[in-house]
C-alpha positions in Angstrom: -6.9 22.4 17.9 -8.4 23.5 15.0 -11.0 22.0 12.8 -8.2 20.5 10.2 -6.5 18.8 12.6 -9.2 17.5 14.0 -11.0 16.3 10.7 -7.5 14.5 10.2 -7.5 13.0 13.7 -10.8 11.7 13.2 -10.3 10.6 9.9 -7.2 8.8 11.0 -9.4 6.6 13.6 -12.0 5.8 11.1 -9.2 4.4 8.9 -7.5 2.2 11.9 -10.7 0.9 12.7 -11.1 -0.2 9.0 -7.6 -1.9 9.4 -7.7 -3.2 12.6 -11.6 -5.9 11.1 -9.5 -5.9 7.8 -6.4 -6.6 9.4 -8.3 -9.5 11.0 -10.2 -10.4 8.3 -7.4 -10.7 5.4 -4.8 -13.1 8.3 -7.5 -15.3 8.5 -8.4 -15.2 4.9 -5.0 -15.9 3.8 -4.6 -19.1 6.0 -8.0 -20.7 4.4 -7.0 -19.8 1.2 -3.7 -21.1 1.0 -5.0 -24.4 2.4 -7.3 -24.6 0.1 -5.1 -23.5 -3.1 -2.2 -25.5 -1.6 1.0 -23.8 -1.9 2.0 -24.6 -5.8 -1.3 -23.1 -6.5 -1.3 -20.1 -4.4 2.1 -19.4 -5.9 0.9 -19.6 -9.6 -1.8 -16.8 -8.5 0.6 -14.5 -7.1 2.8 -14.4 -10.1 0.4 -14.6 -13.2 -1.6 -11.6 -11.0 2.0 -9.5 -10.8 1.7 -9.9 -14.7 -1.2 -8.3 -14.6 -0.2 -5.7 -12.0 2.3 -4.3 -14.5 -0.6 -3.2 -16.1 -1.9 -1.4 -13.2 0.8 1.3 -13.0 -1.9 3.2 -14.5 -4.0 2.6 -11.7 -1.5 4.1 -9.0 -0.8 6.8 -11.7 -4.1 7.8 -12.1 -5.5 7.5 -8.6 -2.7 10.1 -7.4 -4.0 12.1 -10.4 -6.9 12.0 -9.9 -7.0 12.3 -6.0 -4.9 15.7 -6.3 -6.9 17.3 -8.9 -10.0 16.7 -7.4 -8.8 18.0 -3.6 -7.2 21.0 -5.4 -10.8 22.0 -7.0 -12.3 21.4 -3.9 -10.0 24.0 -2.0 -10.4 26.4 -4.3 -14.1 25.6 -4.0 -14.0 25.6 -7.7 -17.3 22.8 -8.3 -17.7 22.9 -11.8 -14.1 22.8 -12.4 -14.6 19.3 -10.1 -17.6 18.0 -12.0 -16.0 18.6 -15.5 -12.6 17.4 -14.1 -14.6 14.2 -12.9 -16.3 13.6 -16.0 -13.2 14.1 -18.2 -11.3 11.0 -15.9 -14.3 9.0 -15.9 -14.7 8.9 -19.9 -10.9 8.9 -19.7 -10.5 5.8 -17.7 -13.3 3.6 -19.2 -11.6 4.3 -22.7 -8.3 3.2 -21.5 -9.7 -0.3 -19.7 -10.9 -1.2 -23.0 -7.2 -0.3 -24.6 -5.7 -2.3 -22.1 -8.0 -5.3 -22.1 -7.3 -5.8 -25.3 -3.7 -5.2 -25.4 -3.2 -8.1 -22.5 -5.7 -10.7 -24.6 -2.7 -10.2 -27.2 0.0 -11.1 -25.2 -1.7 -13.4 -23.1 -0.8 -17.1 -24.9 3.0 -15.7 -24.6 3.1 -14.5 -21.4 1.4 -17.8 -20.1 3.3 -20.2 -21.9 6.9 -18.8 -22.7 7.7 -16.3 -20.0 6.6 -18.0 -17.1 7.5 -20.8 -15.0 4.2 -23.0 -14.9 3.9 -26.1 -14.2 2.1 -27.9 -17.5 -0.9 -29.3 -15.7 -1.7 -26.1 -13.9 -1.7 -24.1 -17.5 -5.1 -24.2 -18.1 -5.9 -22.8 -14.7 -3.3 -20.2 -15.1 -5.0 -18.7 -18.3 -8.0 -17.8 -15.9 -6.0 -16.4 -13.3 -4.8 -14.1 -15.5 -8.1 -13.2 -17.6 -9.8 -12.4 -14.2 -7.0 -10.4 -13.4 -7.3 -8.0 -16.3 -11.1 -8.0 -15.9 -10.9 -7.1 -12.1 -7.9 -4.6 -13.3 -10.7 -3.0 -15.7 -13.1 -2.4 -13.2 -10.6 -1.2 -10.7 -9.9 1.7 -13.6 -13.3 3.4 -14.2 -13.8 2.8 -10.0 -11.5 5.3 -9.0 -13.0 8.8 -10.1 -15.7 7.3 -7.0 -13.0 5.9 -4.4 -11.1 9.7 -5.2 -13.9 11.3 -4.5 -14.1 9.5 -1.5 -11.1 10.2 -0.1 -10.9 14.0 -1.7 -14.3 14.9 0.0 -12.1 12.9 3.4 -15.6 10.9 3.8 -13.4 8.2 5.4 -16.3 6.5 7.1 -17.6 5.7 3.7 -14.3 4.9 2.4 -13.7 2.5 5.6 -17.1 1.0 5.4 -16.3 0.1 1.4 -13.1 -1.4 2.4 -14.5 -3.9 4.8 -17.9 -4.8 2.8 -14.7 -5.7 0.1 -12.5 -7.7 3.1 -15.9 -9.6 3.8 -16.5 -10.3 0.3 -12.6 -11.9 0.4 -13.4 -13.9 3.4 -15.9 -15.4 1.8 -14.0 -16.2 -1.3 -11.9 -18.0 1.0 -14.7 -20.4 2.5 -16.3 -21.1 -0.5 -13.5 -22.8 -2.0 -12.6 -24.7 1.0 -16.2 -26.3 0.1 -15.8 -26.5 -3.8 -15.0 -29.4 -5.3 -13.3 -27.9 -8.6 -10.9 -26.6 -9.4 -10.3 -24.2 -6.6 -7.8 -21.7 -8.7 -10.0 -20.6 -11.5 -12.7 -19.6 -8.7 -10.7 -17.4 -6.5 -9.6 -15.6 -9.7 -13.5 -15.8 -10.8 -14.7 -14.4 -7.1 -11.8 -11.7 -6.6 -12.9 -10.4 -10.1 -16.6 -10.1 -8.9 -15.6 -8.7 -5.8 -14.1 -6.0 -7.9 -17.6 -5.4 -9.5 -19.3 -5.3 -6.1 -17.0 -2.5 -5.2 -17.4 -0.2 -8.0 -21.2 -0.3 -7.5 -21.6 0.7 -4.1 -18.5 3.5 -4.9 -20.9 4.6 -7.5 -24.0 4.7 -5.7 -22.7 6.5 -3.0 -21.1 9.2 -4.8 -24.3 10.3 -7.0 -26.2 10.2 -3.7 -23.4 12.3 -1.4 -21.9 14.6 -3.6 -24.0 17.0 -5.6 -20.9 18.0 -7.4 -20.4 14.3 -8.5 -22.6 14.7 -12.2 -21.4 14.2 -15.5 -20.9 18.0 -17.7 -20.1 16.6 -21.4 -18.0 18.9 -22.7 -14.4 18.9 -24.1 -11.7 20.9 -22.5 -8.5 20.7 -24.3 -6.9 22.8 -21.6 -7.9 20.5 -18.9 -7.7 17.2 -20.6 -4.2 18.3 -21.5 -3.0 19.4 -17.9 -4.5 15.7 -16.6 -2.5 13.9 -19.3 0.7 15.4 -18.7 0.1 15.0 -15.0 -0.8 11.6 -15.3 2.1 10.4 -17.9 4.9 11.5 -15.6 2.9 10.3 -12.5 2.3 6.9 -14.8 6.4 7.0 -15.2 6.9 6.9 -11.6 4.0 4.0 -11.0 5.9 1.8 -13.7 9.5 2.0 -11.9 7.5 1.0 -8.8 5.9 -1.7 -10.4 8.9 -2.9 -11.5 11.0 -2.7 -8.1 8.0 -4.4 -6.6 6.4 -7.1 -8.8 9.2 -7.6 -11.1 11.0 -9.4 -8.0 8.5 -12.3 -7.9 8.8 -12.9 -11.3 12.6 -13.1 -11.3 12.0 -15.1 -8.3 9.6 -17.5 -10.3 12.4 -17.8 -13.0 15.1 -18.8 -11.0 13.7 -20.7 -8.0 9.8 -21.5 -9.3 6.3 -21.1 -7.5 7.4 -22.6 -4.2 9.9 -19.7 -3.5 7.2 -17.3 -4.7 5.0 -19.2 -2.1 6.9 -17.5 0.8 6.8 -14.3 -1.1 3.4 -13.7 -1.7 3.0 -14.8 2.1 5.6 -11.8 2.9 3.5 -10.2 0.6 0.1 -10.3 2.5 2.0 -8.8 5.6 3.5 -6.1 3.8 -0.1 -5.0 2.0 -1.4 -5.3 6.1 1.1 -3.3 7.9 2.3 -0.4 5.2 -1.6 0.3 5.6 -0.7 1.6 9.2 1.0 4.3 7.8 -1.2 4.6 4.3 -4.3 5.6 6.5 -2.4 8.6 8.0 -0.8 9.6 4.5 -4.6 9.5 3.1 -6.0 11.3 6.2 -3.3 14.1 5.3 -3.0 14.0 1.6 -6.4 15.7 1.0 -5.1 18.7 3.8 -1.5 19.0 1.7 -3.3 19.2 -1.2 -6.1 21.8 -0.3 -3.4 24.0 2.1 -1.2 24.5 -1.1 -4.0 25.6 -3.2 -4.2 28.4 -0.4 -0.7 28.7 -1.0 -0.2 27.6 2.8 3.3 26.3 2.9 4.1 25.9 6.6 1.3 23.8 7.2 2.2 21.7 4.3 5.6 20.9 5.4 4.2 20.6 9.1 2.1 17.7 7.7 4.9 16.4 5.8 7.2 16.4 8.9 4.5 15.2 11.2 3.4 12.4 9.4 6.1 11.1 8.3 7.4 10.8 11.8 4.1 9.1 13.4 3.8 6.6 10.3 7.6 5.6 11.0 6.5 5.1 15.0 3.0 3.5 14.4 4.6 0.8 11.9 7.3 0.5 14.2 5.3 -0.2 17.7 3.2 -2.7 15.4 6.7 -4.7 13.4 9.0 -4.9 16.5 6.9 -7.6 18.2 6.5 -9.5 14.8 10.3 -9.3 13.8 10.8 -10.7 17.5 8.6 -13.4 17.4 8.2 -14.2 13.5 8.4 -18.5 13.4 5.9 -18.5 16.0 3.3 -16.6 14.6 3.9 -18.2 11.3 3.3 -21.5 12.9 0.3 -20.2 14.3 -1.4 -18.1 11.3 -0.4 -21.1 8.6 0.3 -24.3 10.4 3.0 -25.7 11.5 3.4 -27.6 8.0 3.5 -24.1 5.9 7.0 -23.0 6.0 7.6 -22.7 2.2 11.7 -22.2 1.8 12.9 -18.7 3.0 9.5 -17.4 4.3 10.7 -16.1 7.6 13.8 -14.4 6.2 11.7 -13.1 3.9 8.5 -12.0 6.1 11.0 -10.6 8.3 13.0 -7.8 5.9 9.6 -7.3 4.7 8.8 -5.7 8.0 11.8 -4.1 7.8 11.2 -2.7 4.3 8.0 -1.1 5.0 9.5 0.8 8.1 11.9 2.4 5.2 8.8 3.1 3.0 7.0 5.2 5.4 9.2 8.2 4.8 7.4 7.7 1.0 4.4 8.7 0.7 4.2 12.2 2.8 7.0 14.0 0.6 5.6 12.4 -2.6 2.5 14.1 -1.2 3.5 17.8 -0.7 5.3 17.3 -4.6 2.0 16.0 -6.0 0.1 18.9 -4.4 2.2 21.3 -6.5 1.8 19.5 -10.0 5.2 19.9 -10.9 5.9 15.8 -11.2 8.5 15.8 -13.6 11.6 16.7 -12.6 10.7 14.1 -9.2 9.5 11.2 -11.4 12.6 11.1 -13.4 14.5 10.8 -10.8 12.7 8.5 -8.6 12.4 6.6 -11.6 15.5 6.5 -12.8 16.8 5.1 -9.0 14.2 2.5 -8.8 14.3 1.3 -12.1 17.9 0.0 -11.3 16.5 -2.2 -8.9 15.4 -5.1 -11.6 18.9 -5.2 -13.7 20.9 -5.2 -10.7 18.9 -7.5 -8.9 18.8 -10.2 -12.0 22.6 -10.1 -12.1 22.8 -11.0 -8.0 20.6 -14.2 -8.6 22.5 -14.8 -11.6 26.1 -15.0 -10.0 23.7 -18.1 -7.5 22.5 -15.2 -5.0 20.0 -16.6 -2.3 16.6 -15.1 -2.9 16.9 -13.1 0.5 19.4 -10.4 -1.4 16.1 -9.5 -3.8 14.7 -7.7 -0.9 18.2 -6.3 0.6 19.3 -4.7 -2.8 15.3 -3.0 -2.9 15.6 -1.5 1.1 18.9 -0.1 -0.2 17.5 1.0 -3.7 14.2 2.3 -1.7 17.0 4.5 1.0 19.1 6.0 -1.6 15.2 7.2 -3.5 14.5 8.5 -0.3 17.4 10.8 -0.4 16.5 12.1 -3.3 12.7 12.7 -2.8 14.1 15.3 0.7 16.4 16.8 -1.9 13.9 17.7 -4.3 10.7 18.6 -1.7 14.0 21.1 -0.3 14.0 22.8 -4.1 10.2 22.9 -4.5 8.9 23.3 -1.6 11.2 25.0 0.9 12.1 21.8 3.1 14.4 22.6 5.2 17.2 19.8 5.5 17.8 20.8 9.3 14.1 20.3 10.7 13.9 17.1 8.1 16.9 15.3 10.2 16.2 16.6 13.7 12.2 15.9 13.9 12.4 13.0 11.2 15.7 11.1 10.5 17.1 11.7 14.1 13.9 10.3 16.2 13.9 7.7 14.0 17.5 6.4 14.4 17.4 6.5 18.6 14.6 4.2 17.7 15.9 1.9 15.6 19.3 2.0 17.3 18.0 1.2 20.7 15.6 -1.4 19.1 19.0 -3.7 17.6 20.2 -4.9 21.5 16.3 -5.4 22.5 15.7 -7.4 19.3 18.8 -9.8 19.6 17.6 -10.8 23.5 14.2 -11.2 23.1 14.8 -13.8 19.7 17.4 -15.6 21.5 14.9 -15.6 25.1 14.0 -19.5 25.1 10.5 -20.6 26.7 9.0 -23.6 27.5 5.6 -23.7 25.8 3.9 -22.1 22.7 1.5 -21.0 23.7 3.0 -19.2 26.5 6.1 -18.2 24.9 4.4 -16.9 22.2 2.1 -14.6 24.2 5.0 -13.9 27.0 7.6 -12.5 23.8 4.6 -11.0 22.0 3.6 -8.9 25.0 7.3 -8.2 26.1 8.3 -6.6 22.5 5.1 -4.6 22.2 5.7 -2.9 25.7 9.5 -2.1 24.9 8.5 -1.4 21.2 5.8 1.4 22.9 8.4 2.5 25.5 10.9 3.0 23.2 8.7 4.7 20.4 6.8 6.8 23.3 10.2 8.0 25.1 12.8 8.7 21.9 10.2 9.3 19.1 8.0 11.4 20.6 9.1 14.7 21.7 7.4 16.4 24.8 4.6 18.4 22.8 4.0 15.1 21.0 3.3 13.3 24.2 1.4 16.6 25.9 -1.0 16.2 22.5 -1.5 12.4 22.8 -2.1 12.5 26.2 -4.4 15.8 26.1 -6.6 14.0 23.4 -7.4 10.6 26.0 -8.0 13.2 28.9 -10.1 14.7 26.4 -12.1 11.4 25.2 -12.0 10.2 28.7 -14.0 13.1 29.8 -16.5 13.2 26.9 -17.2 9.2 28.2 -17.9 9.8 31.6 -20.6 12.6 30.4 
């Protein structure tokens, strides 16, 4: 195995570990902090912060950006190209909070009090939910040239460490205002905005101590400052489509039905932002190797990544959602109480699960297509599909729709993108349509096929006991859930390599 792949491998388990504390962490987090905000609450937070997150397209935008220009200096071992290029975004992105800042101070009285469905005594609090959320939004901006860096340089130990001193710092968010005697709203949005700040520190300390190439060159480049914007606008296109597909739902949720409905959603929420990390730490093991093998010009190993990971991110998410799709009201009664089911949150927690197994095919061809810096043909139409997702959806719940169809009509809106994305990685980058379906789509179906019959006679299995049903079905669905992944999703190299890599660690232990 070569050193690559094993940088990647490694990498991977540094990132796992991160998610397993954070997993941890956030579940318990969550629970503590919607008992303390109390649902009505906790459902104003989540939809006056999707407001805000409309403003963070630029954030995804520019983090992609960013993260591929960086990694593509960095195989071409090009370092002042990196420092200037780092610089450039840095100056760039503070510029821009500013902009932005004051552009939502504008809009916030109409936002607040004409768009959205607040309830009139929880106004007040609402206006600082949403000025924390642009200041934490701010931050967030001029932090990512140092989180890139990060992840370009594929220091994931740092980045894993930074991640879990920022879970901690939620944690505690959550206990304090169990003890406060205020009003608990305006904290949370007051502490997760700090929490921000407490990040971007440590981010920045690290990188000016790590990497030499990390120092500011003042010096204009039209050249480059031209190539990042035009990267960054079409990348920004794509990012805003998203946005829309994702946090436009809870506000057209918030219009027709209210907070209470939005409840459940930003509960579904919390498990999707958990388990789509399972595949997001392979995708930003990889992403740095895409990016550096196509600024050798390496193609197969490039489309070996792509096909590799987006295989294993389908399995992993898989082996981890089957046992939760099985057993979903019972471990919703045990993470929230049994007096938290909010209207629709199983139904919803459960396509949720469902959803994210669709968006692991995402991120690995949107990779190999942002290594190549040719963004606009794909961001048009990505784009162009997603952004259907809103007017289409707002018509359903029009015609009396159940909330449930806002997450059916995005699967299918996210399936039919998908299509396209394999289309236009086929035109760019040579993949080939024939090893896409047989060591992608067609693993991937025996799965999910086989999983339908298993799933149906493990929801319907009745036991006497909570606590023992809810370990027994647990434990039942994880064991099929690996079977069937290990058996029909892995092919026999797949397994040979899995199973060379414990004989491997298990002899290293016993030295």
């Amino acid at each position: 195995m070569n050193t690559n792949n094993r940088r990647i491998i490694k990498n991977t388990g540094l990132l796992y570990f991160r998610l397993i504390f954070l997993t941890f962490i956030n579940l318990y987090a969550v629970r503590v902090t919607l008992e303390a905000l109390g649902q009505i609450d906790y459902g104003v937070y989540n939809v006056v912060a999707s407001v805000v997150a409309f403003l963070s397209i630029m954030t995804g935008a520019m983090t992609s950006a960013t993260q591929r220009f960086l990694s593509f200096h960095l195989g071409k071992e090009d370092f002042y190209s990196y420092s200037h290029t780092f610089t450039l975004l840095l100056i760039s992105f503070a510029i821009l909070a500013i902009a932005l800042l004051l552009i939502g101070e504008s809009f916030g009285y109409l936002i607040i009090e004409r768009w959205l469905n607040i309830p009139s005594d929880r106004v007040h609090s609402a206006y600082w939910v949403y000025q924390t959320s642009l200041a934490a939004f701010a931050i967030g901006l001029i932090t990512i040239p140092y989180t890139s860096s990060i992840v370009a340089n594929e220091r994931m130990g740092a980045f894993a460490l930074f991640s879990i001193v920022e879970g901690g710092c939620r944690l505690a968010t959550a206990l304090i205002l169990i003890v406060y005697a205020g009003d608990r709203l305006i904290l949370y949005g007051v502490l997760t905005a700090l929490t921000s700040l407490i990040v971007l520190f440590i981010s920045m300390i690290f990188c000016h101590t790590k990497f030499k190439f990390c120092r500011y060159i003042w010096k204009w480049d039209k050249n480059i400052f031209t190539r990042l914007s035009t990267y960054i606008g079409w990348n920004m296109f794509g990012s805003l489509s998203s946005m829309l597909s994702s946090q436009g739902q809870n506000i057209l949720l918030n219009i027709f039905f209210g907070p209470l409905v939005n409840t459940s959603k930003a509960i579904a929420d919390r498990i999707f932002n958990v388990i789509n990390s399972l595949s997001s730490n392979l995708y930003m093991a990889t992403s740095p190797q895409m990016v550096k093998s196509y600024a050798i010009q390496d193609l197969n190993r490039c489309n070996d990544l792509l096909l590799k990971t987006s295989k294993i991110s389908f399995l992993l998410v898989f082996v981890i959602a089957f046992p939760l799709l099985c057993n979903m009201p019972q471990i919703l009664e045990f993470w929230l109480g049994a007096d938290s089911n909010a209207p629709y949150m199983i139904g919803f927690c459960r396509l949720i699960l469902i959803y994210c197994l669709i968006l692991t095919l995402e991120p690995p061809i949107t990779s190999i297509i942002i290594a190549t810096g040719n963004i606009k043909r794909y961001q048009i139409w990505i784009g162009a599909v997603t952004l259907s997702y809103i007017p289409v959806t707002a018509l359903v719940l029009q015609f009396g729709s159940s909330p449930i169809m806002t997450l059916i009509i995005l699967m299918i809106t996210m399936a039919i993108a998908q299509y396209v994305r394999v289309n236009i990685a086929h035109s760019q980058v040579g993949l080939s349509y024939s090893k896409y379906a047989k060591m992608v789509i067609r693993p991937i179906l025996k799965v999910s096929i086989i999983a339908i019959p298993i799933y149906s006679i493990l929801t319907e299995w009745e036991i006497p006991g909570f606590w023992f049903a809810l370990i027994c079905k647990t434990l039942t669905a994880t064991c099929f859930g690996l079977t069937i992944a290990a058996l029909l999703g892995l092919n026999r190299t797949d397994r040979e390599m899995i199973l060379g890599l414990i004989k491997k660690k298990m002899a290293h232990s016993k030295l």
